[in-house]
C-alpha positions in Angstrom: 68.8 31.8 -84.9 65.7 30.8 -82.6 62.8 32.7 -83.3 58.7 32.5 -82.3 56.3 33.0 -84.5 52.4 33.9 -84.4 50.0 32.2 -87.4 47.2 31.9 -88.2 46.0 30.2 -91.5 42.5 30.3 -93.2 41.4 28.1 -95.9 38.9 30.5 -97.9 35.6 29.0 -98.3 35.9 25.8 -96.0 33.5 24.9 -93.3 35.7 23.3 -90.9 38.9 24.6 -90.2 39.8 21.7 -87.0 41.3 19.5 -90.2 43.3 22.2 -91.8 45.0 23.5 -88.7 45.6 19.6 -87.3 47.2 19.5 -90.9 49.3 22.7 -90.2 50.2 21.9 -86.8 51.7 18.3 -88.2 54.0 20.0 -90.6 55.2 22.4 -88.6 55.9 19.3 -85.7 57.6 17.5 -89.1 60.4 20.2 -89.3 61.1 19.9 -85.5 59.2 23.0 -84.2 57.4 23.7 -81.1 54.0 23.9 -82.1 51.1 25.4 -79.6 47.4 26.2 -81.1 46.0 28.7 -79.3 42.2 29.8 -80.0 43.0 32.4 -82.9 46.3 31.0 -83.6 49.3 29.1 -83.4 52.6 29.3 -81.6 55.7 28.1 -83.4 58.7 28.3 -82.2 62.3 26.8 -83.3 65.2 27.7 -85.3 64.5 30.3 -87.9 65.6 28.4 -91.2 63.1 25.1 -90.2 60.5 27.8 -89.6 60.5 30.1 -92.6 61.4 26.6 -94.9 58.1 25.0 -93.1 55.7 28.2 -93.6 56.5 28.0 -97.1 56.0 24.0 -97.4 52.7 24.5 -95.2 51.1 26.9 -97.8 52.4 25.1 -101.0 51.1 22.2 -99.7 47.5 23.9 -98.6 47.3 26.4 -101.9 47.1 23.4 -103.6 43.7 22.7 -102.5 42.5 25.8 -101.4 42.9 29.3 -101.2 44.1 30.1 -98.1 45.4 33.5 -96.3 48.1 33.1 -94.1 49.2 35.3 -91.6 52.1 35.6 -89.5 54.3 37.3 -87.1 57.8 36.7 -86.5 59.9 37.4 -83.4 63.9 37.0 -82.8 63.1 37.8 -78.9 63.1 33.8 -78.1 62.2 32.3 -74.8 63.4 28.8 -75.5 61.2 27.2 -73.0 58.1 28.9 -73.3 56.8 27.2 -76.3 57.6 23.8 -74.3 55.2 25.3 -71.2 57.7 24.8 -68.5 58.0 28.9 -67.9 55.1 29.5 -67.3 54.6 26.3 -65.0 57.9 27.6 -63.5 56.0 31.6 -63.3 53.0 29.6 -61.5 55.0 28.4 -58.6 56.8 31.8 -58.5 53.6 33.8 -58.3 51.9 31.2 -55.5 55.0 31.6 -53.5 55.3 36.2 -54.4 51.5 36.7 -54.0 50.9 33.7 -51.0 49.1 31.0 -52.4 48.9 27.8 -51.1 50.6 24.7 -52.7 53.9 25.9 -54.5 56.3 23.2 -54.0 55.3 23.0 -50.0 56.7 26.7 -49.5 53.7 27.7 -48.2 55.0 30.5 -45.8 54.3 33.8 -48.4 56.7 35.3 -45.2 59.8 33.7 -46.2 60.6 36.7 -47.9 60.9 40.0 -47.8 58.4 42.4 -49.5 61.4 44.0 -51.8 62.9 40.2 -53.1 58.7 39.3 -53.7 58.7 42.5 -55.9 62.0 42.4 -57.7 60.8 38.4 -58.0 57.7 39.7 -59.7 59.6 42.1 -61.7 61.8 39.2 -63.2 58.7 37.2 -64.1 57.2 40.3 -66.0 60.3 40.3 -68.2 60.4 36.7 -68.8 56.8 36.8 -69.6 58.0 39.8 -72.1 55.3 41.8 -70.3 54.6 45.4 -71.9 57.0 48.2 -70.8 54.1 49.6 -68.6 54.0 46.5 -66.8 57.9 46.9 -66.3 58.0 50.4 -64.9 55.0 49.5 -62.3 56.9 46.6 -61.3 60.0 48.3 -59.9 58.5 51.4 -58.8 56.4 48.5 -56.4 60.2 47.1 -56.2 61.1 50.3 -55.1 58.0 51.3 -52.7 58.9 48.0 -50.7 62.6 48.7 -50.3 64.5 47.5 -53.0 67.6 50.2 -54.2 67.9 51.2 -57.7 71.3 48.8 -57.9 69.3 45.5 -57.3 66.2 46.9 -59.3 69.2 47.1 -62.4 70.8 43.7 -61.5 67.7 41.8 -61.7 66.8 43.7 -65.4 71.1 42.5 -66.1 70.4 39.1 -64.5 66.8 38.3 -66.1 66.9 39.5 -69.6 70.3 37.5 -69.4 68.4 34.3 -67.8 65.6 35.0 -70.6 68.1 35.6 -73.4 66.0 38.8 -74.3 67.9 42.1 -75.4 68.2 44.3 -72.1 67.5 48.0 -73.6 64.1 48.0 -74.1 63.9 46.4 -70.0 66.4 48.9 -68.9 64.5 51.9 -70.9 61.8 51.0 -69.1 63.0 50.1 -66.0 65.0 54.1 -66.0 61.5 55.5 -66.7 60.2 53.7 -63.4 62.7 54.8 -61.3 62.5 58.5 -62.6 58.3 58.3 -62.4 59.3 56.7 -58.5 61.7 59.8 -57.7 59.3 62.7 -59.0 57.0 60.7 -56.6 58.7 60.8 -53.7 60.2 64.6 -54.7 63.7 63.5 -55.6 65.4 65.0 -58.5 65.7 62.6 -61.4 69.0 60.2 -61.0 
């Protein structure tokens, strides 16, 4: 199973932590993971046995030397290219071309499309970003505002939690409580 995983490690009593985390950040590369260090932490991400085997290696390895403190969070909601970068250099172009920058792949024209496919756009890059669910319901009542239906508001939740490989019902919850919060805007009775 592919999984991602938040740690942080702390040597107790060590000055420098830049050796211990390069240290960390090489086992975790030795099991074949997708390693990113962040300020407060690392991203791992990779199949599940090579993760939980290489935590455990990691702190034998360091609680040999040290006491340490390890923390961690583990996730089965995987985005398989997100720990390589290339979604959110992928979201970058999308948000140029949704929000009219300059520069995304020479489609400079933020015209090219209509206001509703910019929003439902926007709303697919909140869900591959795995953006909170109040992010989601803001998304598609703007989807809905600019002329999208409540069909293509549900395909794109189907089509990018598919894409994403995320589990849909916590997006479609969310996405049901936007369109109901849209209709008691607008007076209609809930759908």
């Amino acid at each position: 199973m592919k999984v991602r995983a938040e740690v942080s490690i702390y040597p107790l009593r060590e000055q420098h932590l830049s050796r211990s985390v390069a240290r960390f950040h090489h086992i975790m590369d030795s099991y074949g993971l997708a390693v990113k260090t962040r300020a407060m932490s690392m991203e791992i991400a990779g199949d599940s046995g090579k993760l939980f085997r290489g935590l455990c290696d990691a702190f034998e390895q360091f609680a040999k030397e040290h006491d340490i403190t390890l923390v961690c969070k583990v996730s089965n909601a995987y985005v398989g290219s997100v720990a390589h970068g290339e979604a959110d250099e992928i979201l970058d172009e999308i948000h140029k071309v949704v929000y009219g920058g300059k520069g995304a792949s020479g489609l400079d024209v933020p015209s090219a499309l209509s206001a509703d496919s910019r929003n439902l756009i926007a709303l697919a890059a909140a869900i591959a970003r795995q953006r909170e669910a109040s992010v989601i319901e803001a998304c598609v009542q703007q989807s809905l505002a600019s002329g999208a239906t409540r069909e293509s508001v549900m395909q794109v939740i189907a089509q990018a939690t598919q894409m994403a490989e995320l589990p849909a019902a916590p997006y479609e919850a969310a996405a049901r409580r936007g369109l109901e919060a849209f209709g008691a805007r607008d007076g209609e009775p809930p759908a």
